[in-house]
C-alpha positions in Angstrom: -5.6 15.5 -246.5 -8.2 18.3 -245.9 -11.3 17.2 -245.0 -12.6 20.8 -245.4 -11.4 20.8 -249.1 -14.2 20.8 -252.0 -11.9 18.2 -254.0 -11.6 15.5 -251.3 -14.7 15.6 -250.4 -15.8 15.0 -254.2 -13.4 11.8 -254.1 -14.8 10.9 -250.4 -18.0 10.7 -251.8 -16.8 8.3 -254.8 -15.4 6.2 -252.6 -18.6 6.0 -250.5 -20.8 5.6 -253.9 -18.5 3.0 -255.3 -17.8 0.5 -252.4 -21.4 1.1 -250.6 -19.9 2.0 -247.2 -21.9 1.6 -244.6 -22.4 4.4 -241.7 -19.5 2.8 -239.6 -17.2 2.5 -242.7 -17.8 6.3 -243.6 -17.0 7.7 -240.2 -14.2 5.6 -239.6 -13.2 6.9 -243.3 -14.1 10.6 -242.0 -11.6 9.6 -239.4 -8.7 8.6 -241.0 -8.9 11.8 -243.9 -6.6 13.8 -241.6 -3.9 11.8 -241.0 -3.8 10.5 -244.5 -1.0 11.8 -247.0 -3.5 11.0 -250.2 -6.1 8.8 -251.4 -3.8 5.4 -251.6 -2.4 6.7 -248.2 -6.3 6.7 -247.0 -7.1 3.3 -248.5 -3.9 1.5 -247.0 -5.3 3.2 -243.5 -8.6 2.0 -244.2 -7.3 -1.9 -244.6 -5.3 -1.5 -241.9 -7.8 -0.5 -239.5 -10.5 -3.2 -241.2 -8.1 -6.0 -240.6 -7.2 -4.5 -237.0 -10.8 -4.9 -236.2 -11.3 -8.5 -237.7 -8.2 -9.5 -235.7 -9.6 -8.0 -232.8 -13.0 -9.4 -233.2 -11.5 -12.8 -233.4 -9.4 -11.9 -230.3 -12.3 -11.4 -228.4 -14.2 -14.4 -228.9 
């Protein structure tokens, strides 16, 4: 998807209003816009990357 495009940026912003993402959670959202096919396609990214990090976390301690 294009970041740069007026309509995914409307729906980035929904998805920021409508789960409350916090600063880290928008840029890693930011992040994964570009190599994401479509909004689902973003959202399965997202959970992947969220349960990467709690695995990793848990890794770690």
């Amino acid at each position: 998807m294009n970041i740069n495009d007026k309509s995914v940026l409307e729906m980035l912003n929904k998805l920021i209003v409508i789960n409350r993402l916090n600063n880290s959670q928008i840029l890693q959202m930011v992040n994964l816009v570009s190599i994401s096919n479509d909004i689902n396609d973003l959202k399965d990214n997202l959970k992947w990357e969220n349960s990467k990090s709690f695995h990793q976390n848990i890794l770690n301690k």
